[in-house]
Each structure stands twice: as structure tokens, then as C-alpha cells.
Backbone as ProteinMPNN parsed JSONL, in Angstrom:
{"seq_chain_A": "XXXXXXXXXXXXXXXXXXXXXXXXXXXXXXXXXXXXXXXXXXXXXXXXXXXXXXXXXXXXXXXXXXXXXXXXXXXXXXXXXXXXX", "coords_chain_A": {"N_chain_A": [[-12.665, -23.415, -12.251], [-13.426, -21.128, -9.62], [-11.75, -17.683, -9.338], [-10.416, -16.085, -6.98], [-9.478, -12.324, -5.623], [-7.487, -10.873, -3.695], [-8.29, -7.508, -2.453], [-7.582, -4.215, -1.914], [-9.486, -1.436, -0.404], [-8.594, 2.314, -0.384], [-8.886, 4.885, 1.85], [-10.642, 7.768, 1.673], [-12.315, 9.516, -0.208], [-12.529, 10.948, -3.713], [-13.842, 14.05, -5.462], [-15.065, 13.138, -7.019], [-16.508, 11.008, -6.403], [-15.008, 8.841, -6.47], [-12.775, 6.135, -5.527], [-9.216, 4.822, -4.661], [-8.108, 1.78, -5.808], [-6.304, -0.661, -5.18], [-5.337, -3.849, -6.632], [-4.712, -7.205, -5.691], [-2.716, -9.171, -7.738], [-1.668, -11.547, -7.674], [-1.18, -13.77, -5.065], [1.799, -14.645, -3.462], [1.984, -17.324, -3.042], [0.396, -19.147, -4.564], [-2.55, -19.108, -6.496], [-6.232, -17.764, -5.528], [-8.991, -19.882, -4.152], [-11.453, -19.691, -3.503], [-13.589, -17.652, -1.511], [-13.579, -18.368, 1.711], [-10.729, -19.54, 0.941], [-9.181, -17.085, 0.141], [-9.906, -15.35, 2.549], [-8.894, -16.328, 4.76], [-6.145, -16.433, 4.05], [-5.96, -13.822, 3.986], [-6.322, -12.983, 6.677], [-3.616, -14.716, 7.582], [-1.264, -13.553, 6.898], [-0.732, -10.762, 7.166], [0.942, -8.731, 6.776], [2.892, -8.489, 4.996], [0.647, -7.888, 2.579], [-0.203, -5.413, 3.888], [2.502, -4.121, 3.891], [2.609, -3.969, 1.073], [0.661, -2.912, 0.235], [1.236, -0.204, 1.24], [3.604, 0.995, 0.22], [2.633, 1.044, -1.924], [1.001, 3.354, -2.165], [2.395, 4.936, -0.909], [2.246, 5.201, 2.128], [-0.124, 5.812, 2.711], [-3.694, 5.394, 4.471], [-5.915, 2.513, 4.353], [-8.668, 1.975, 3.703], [-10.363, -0.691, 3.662], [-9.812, -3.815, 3.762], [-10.625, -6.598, 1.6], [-12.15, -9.638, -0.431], [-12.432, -10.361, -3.357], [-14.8, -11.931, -5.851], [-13.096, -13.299, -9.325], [-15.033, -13.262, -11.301], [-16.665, -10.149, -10.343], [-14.362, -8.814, -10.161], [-13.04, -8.09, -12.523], [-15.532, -6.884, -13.639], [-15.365, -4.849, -12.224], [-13.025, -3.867, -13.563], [-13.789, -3.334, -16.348], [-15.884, -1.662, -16.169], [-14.544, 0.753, -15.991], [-12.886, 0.909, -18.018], [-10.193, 0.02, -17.492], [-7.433, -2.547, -17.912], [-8.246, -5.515, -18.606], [-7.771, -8.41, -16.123]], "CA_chain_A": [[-12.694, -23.027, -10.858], [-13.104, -19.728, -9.832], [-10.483, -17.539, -8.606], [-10.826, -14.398, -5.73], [-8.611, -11.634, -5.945], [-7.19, -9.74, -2.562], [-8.259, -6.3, -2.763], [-7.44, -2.917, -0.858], [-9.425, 0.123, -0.493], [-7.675, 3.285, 0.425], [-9.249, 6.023, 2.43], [-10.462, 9.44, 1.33], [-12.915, 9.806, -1.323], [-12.24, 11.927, -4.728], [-14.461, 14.716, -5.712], [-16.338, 12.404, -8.693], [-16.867, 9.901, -5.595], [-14.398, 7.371, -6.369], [-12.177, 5.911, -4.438], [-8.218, 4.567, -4.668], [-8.133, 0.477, -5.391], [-5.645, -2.102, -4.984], [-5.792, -5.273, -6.692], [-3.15, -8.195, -5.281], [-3.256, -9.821, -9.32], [-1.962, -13.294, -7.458], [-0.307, -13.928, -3.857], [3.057, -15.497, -3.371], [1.567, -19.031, -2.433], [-0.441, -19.232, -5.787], [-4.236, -18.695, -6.542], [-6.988, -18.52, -4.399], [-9.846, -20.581, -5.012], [-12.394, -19.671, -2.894], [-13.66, -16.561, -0.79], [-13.082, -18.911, 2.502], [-9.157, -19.543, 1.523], [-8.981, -15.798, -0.124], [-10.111, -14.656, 4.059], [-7.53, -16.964, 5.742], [-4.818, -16.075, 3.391], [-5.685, -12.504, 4.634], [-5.922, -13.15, 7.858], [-2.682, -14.979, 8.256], [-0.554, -12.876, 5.766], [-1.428, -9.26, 6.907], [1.975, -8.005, 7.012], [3.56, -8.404, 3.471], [-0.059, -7.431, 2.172], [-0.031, -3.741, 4.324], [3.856, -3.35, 2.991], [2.808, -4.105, -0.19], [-0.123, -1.218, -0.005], [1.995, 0.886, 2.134], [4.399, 0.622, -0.516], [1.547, 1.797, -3.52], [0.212, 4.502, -1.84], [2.864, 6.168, 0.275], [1.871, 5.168, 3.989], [-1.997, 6.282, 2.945], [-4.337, 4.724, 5.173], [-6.295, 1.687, 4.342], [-10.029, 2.033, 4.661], [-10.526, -1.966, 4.38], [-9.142, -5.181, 2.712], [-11.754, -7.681, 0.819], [-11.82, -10.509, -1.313], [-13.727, -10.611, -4.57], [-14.304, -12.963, -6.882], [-12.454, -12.875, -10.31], [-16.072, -12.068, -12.264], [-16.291, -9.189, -9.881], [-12.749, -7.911, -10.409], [-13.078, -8.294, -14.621], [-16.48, -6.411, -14.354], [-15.083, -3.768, -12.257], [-12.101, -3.095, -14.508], [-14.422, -3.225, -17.516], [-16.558, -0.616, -16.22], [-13.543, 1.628, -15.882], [-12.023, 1.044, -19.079], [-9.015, -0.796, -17.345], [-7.116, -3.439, -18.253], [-9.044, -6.732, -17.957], [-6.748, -9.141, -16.036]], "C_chain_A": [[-12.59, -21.501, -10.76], [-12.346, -18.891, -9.015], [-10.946, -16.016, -7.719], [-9.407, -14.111, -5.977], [-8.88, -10.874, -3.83], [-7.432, -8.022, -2.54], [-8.189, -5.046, -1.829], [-8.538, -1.336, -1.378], [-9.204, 1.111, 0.208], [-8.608, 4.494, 1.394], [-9.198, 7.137, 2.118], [-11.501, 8.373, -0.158], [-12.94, 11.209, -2.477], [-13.925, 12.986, -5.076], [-15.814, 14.147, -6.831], [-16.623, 11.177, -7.584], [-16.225, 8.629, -5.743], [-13.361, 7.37, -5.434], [-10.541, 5.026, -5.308], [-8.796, 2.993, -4.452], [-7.353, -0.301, -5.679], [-5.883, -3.345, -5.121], [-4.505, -6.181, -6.485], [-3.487, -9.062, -6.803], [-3.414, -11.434, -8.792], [-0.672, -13.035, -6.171], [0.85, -15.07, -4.331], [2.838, -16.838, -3.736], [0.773, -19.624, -3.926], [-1.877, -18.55, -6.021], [-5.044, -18.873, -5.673], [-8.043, -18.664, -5.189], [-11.45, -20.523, -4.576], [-12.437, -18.451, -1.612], [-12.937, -17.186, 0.69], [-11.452, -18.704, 2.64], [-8.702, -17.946, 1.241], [-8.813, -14.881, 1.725], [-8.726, -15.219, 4.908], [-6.139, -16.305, 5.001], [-4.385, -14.186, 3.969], [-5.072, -12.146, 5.824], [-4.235, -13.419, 8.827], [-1.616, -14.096, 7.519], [-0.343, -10.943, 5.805], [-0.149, -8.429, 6.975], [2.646, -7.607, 6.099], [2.067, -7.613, 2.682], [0.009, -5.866, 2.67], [1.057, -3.299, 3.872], [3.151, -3.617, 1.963], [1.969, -2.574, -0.933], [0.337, -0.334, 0.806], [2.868, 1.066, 0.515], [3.966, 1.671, -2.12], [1.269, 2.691, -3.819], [0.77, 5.011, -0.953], [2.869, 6.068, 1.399], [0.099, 5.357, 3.674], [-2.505, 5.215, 3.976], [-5.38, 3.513, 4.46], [-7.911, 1.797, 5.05], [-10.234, 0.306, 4.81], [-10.096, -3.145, 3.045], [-10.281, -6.309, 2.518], [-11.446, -8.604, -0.148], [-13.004, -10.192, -2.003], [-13.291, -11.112, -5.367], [-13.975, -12.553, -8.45], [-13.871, -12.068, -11.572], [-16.191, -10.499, -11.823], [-15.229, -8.091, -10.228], [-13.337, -7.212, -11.501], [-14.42, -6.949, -14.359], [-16.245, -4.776, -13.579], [-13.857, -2.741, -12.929], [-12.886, -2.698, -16.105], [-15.051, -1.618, -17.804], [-15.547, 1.043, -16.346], [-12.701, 1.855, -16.661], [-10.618, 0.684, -18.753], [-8.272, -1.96, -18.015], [-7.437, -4.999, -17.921], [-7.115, -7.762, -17.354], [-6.532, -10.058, -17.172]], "O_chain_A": [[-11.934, -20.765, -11.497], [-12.202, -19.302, -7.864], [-11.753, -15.146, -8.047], [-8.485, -14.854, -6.315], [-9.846, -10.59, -3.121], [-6.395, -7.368, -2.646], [-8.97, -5.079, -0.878], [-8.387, -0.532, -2.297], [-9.503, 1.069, 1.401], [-9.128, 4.878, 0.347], [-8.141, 7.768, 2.129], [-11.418, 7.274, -0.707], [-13.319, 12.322, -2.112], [-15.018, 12.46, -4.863], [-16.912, 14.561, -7.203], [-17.074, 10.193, -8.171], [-16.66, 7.56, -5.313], [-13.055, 8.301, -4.689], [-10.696, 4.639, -6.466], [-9.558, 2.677, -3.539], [-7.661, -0.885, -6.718], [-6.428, -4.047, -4.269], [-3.43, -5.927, -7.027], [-4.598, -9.583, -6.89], [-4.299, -12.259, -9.017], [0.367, -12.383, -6.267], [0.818, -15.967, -5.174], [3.447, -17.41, -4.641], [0.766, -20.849, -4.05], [-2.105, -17.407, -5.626], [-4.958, -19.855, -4.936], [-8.297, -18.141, -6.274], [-12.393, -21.104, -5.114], [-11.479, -18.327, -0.849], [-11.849, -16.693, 0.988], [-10.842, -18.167, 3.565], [-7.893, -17.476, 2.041], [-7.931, -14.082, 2.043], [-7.841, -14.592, 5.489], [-5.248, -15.738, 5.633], [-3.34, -13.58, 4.206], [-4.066, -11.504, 6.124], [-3.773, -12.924, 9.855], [-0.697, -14.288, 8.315], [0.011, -10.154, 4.93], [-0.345, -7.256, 7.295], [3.1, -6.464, 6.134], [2.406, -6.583, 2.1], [0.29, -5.051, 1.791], [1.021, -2.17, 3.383], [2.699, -2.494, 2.187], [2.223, -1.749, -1.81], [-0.511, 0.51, 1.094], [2.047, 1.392, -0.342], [4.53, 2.451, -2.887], [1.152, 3.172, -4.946], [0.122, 5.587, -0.08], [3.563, 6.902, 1.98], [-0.752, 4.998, 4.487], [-1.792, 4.261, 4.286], [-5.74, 4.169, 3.482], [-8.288, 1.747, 6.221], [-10.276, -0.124, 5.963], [-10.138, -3.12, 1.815], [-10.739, -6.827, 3.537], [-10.407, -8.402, -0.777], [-14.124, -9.881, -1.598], [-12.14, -11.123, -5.804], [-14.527, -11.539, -8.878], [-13.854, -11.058, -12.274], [-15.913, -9.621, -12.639], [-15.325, -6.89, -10.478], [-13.933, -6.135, -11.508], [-14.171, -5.936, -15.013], [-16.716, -3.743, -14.055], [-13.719, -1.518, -12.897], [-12.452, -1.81, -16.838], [-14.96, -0.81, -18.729], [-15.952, 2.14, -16.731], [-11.809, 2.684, -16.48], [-9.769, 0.966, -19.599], [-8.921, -2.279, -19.011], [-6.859, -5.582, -17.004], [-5.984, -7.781, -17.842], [-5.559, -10.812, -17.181]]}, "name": "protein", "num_of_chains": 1, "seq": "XXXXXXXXXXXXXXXXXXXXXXXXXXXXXXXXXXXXXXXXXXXXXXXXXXXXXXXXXXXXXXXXXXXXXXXXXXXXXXXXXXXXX"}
């Protein structure tokens, strides 16, 4: 099954054009399993998620919160030489 990840991006773009990103690894409630429950979980939840990126980044601003799915994630930590989840 495949799993979506909660993700934040921050506002303000860096000089090499990237940008500040926030990955939620796994919400309180467990995994999500699907973009659908990944949106609701947003939706109803938006308060512990903004502390949590308030929290990351100082107060920064929040350009917008998305779900993507776990290939997604993996292939954007790859490209970045991150740490695969």
C-alpha cells in the first residue's frame, strides 16, 4: 500500500532557487494511505501541524501545505543527497 507524506513549504526562495521543506515522517494517528485521507487529515488537524512548522522554522511563514506520495518524497530526498526515509 502506498503511503503519502504531509509536507510544508516555507516562503522565500534561496539564491540557487530552492526553497525550505518540511516533511511530517508520520502523523500522530498513524500512516496515511491515500492522497484523499492524507487531505482530510490536513484539513481537520491544521493546528498541531502549523505548531509543529512554526516550531521548525521560527514563526516563518508557510507558503503552502501538500501531500505527496511516499515515491515522490524518496525521489525527492534522493535527488538531494538526503536521507531516504
Amino acid at each position: 500500500m502506498k503511503l503519502w507524506f504531509i509536507v510544508a513549504v516555507m516562503l522565500g526562495v534561496y539564491s540557487d532557487g530552492t526553497q525550505d521543506v518540511y516533511i511530517f515522517e508520520q502523523p500522530k494517528q498513524g500512516n496515511l494511505y491515500s492522497a484523499g485521507e492524507c487531505k482530510s487529515f490536513v484539513r481537520d488537524n491544521p493546528l498541531p501541524i502549523m505548531r509543529a512548522i512554526a516550531d521548525e522554522f521560527s514563526g516563518r511563514p508557510i507558503q503552502k501545505v501538500i501531500c505527496v506520495s511516499e515515491e515522490n518524497v524518496k525521489r525527492f530526498m534522493e535527488e538531494r543527497n538526503l536521507d531516504v526515509l
